[in-house]
C-alpha positions in Angstrom: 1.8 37.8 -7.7 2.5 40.6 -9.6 6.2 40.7 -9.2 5.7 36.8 -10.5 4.0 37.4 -13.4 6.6 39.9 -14.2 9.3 37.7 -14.3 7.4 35.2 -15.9 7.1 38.0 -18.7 10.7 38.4 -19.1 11.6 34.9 -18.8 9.4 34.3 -21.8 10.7 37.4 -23.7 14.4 36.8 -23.4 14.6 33.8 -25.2 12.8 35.0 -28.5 14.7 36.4 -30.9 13.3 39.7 -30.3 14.8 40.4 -26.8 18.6 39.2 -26.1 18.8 41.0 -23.0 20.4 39.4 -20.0 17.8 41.7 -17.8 15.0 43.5 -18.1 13.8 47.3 -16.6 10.4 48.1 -15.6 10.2 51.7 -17.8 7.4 52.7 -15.4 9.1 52.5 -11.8 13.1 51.4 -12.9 12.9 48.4 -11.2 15.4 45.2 -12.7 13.9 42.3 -13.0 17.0 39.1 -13.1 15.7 36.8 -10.4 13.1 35.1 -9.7 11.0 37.4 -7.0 10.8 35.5 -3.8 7.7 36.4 -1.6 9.6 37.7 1.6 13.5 38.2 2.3 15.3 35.5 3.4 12.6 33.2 2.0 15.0 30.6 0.5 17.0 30.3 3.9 14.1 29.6 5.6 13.1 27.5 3.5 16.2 25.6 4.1 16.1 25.9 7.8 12.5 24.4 8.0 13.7 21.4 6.6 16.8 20.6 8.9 16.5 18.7 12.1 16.3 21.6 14.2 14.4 24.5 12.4 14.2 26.8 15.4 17.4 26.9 16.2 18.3 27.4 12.4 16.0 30.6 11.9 17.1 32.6 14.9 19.9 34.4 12.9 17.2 35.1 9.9 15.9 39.0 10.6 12.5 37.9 10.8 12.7 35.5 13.7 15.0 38.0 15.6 12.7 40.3 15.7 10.2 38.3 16.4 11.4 35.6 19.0 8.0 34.7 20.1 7.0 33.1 16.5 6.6 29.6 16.4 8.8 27.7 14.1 8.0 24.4 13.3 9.1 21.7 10.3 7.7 21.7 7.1 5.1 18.3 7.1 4.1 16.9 3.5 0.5 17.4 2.9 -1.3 14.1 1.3 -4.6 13.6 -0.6 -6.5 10.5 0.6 -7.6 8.0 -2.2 -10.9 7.7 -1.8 -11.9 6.8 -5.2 -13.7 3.3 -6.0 -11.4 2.1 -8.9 -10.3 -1.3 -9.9 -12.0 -4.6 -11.0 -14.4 -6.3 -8.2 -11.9 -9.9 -8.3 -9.2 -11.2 -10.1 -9.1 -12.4 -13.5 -8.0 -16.2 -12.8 -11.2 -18.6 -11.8 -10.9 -21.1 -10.1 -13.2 -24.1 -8.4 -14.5 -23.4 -4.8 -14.3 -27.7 -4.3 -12.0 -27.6 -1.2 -13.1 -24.4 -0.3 -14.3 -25.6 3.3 -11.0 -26.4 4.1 -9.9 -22.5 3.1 -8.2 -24.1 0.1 -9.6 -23.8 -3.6 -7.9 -25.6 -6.8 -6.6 -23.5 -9.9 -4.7 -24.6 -12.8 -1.1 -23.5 -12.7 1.9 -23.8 -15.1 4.6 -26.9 -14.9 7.0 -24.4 -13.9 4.9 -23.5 -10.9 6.0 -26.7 -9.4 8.1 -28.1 -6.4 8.7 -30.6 -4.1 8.0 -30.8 -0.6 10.3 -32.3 2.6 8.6 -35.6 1.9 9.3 -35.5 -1.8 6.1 -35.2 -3.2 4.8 -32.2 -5.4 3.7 -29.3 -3.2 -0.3 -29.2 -2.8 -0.8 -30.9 -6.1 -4.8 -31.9 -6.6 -5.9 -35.4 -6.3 -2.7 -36.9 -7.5 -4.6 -40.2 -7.6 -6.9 -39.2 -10.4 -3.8 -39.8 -13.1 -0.8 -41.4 -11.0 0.8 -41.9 -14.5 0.7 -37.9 -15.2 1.8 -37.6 -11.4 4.7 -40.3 -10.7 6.6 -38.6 -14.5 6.1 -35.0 -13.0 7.5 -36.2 -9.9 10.5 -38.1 -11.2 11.4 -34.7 -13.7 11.2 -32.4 -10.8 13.4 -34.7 -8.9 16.2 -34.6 -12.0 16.7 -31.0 -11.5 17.1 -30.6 -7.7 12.8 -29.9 -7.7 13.1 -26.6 -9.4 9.9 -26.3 -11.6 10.9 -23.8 -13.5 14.5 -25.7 -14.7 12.3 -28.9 -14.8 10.2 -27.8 -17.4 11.8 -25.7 -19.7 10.9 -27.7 -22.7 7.8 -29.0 -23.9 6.3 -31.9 -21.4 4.6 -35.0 -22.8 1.8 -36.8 -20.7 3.4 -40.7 -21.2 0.9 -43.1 -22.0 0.5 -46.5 -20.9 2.8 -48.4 -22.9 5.3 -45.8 -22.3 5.3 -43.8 -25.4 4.9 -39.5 -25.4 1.3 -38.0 -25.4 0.1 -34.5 -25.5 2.0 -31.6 -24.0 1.1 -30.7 -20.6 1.0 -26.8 -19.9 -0.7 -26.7 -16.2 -2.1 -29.1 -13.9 -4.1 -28.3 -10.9 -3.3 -27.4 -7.5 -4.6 -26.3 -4.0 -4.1 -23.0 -2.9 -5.3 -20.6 0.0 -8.3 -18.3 -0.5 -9.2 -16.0 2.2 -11.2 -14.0 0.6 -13.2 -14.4 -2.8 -15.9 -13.6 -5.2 -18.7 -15.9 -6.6 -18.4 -16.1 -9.9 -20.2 -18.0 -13.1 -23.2 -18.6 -10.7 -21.3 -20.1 -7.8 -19.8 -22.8 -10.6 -16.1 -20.5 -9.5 -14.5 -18.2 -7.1 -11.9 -15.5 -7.8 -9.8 -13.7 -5.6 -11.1 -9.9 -4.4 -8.9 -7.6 -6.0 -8.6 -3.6 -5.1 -8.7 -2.6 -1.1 -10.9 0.4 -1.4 -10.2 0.7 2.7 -10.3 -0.7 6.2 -12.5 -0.2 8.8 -10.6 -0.1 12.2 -12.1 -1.3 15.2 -10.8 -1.1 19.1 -12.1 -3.8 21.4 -11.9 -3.0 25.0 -8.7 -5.0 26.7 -8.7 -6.9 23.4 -6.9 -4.6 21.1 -7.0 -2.9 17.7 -8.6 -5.1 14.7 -9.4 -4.3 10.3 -12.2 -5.7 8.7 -11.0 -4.9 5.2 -13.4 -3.5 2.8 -13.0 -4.8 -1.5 -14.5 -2.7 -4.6 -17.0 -6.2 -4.3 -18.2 -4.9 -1.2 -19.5 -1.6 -2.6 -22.1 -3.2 -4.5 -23.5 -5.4 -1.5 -26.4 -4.5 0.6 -24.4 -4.3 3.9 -21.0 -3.8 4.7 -18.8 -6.8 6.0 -18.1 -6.8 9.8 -15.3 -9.7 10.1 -12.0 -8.8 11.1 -8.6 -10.9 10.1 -6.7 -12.7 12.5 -3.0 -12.9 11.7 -2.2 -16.4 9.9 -5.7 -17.5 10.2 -8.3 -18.2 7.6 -11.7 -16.3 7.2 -13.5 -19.0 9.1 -11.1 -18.0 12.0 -11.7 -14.1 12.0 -13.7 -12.0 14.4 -16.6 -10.8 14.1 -16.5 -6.9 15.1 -19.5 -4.5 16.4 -20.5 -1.6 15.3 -20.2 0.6 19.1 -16.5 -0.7 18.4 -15.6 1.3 15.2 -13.4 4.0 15.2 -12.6 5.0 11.6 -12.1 4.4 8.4 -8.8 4.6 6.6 -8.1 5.0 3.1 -4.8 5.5 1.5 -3.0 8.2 2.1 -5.1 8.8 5.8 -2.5 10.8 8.1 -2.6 8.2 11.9 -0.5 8.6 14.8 1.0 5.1 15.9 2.6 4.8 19.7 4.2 1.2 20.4 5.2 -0.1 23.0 8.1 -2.0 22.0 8.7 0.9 19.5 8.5 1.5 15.9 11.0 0.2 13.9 11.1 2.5 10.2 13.2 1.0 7.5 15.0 3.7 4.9 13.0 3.8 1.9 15.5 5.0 -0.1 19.0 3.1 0.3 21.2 5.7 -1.7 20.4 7.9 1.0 22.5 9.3 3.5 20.2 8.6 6.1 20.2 6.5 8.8 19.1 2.8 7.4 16.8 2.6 10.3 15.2 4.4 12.9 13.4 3.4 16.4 11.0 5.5 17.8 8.3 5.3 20.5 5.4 7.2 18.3 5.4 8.5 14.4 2.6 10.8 12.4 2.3 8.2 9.5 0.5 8.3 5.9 -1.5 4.4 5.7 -0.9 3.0 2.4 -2.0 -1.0 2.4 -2.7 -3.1 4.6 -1.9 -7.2 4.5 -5.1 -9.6 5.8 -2.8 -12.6 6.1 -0.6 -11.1 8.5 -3.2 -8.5 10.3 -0.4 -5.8 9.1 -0.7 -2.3 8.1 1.9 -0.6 5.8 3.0 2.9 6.9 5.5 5.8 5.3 6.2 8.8 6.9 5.2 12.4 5.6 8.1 13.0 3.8 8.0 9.2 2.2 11.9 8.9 3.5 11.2 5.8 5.9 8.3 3.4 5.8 7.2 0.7 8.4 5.1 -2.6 8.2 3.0 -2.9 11.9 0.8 -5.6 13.0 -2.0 -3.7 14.1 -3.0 -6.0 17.6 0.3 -5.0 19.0 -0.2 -1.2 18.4 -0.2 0.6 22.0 -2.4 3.1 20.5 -3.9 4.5 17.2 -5.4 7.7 16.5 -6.8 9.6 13.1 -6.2 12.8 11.7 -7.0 15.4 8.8 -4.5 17.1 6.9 -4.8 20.2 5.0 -3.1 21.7 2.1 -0.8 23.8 4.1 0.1 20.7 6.2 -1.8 21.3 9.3 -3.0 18.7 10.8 -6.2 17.9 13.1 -7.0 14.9 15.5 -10.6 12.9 14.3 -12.1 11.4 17.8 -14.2 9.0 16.1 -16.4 8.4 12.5 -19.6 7.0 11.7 -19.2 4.1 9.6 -20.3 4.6 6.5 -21.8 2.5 3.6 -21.4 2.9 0.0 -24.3 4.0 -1.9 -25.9 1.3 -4.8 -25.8 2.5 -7.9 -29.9 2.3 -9.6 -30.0 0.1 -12.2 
């Protein structure tokens, strides 16, 4: 620190006009001060070496590890702070009406150029065409000028057509049906909105069953109990399972450090494709950082340590799953298991 904080010294010095110097001498012990001090010889090689493939093999010619052959060498592992802070609105900002919400459907107004056609040639999930065929059959025929491409369709201003054929009003957004597996109650039940931040999931292991999320929204920190249903892959909420409490295993927030082992193996996509390596990797089992995870397709989304490859895994086909803690240093610990725990209510 002190050798540091001499060089720091100079560095600052030598750039003022008052010291042009290329080095500088301590006048107390004689010692030049040029580089930067490193905190043990043959620090930047090591350096190096702990970050190739093979960092054993690369420190044995370093003087250190000769004369010590019996110290362990192992790659440098990037250390990660979870993000366990509760940020973020509680839903989305567009409202829209719960009416076909039984069906896992709810209706919101969308813009013209939102619009397409489906195999039958009809517009794609449009509400209650019915309740202006007029407004419908014109949308219909424009869409079907341009190939059913909303957003050539509609370009320019539309005009609802009245009944003897002449322009009416501009149309900027008709109503359509839409998925919602999750949502708020908004405006006294009169709307829903969509949840919006993940704060974390909550993953479960059911005996000869497999691994399951029950994902938790900023929503749910400011209701009495935590919710216990878990998603199914391509199914709506009504088709979730329900989880129990003897079956919860952790917690994971971003940035949690997990070991995955697959039995098919893992299959980790380059995150970075100017880089010069490989494009994608398969392996068996991977130390991964969590970052998100998807309730429409059960999946979680992974990177490694480093952030070099990153890997999207359902999490019913995982072999096995297991926690861990991570230090600053990069050390890292296996969690058995974890008390679920609630969020506390804000008084008020």
């Amino acid at each position: 620190m002190q050798q540091i904080s001499k060089y720091t010294m100079w560095r600052e010095c030598r750039y003022t006009p008052l010291e042009e110097a290329s080095i500088a001498v301590d006048e107390a012990t004689g010692e030049v001060i040029s580089k930067f001090p490193y905190p043990w010889p043959d620090f930047r090689k090591e350096l190096e070496a702990r970050l190739s493939s093979d960092p054993r093999a690369t420190t044995r010619q370093l003087s250190f590890y000769v004369n010590n052959p019996e110290a362990v060498v192992r790659p440098l592992f990037v250390s990660r702070a979870p993000k366990r802070k509760i940020s973020g609105a509680a839903h989305k900002e567009t409202i829209k009406s719960p009416v076909a919400i039984g069906a896992g459907l709810v209706v919101a107004k969308h813009s013209l150029t939102d619009l397409k056609l489906n195999k039958d040639g009809e517009i794609a999930n449009y509400y209650m065409p019915h309740s202006d065929r007029l407004l419908y059959e014109a949308l219909k025929v424009q869409l079907k000028r341009f190939g059913g491409d909303g957003k050539k369709a509609f370009t320019e201003p539309f005009h609802k057509p009245k009944s003897d054929g002449t322009p009416g009003p501009v149309v900027n957004k008709v109503k359509l049906c839409e998925p919602s597996t999750l949502n708020v109650s908004v405006h006294n039940g009169m709307g829903v909105a969509d949840n919006d931040s993940m704060i974390r999931i909550d993953v479960f292991h059911v005996e000869n069953d497999g691994y399951y999320f029950v994902p938790i929204y900023v929503a749910d920190t400011l209701k009495p109990e935590l919710p216990c249903k878990a998603c199914v892959a391509h199914k709506p909420y009504s088709g979730w399972k329900a989880m129990r409490n003897e079956d919860f295993i952790f917690s994971l927030y971003p940035n949690d450090l997990i070991k995955i082992v697959h039995k098919s193996g893992i299959n980790m996509a380059l995150k970075n494709k100017d880089s010069t390596l490989l494009s994608q990797v398969t392996v068996k089992e991977q130390m991964f950082y969590y970052t998100a995870a998807n309730i429409s397709s059960g999946a979680i989304a992974l990177k490694t340590h480093d952030g070099a490859y990153e890997a999207h895994l359902g999490i019913k086909t995982l072999e096995k799953v297991e926690k861990f803690t991570v230090d600053v240093l990069g050390e890292y610990h296996k969690i058995d298991k974890e008390t679920r725990q609630p969020f506390k209510r804000k008084r008020g």
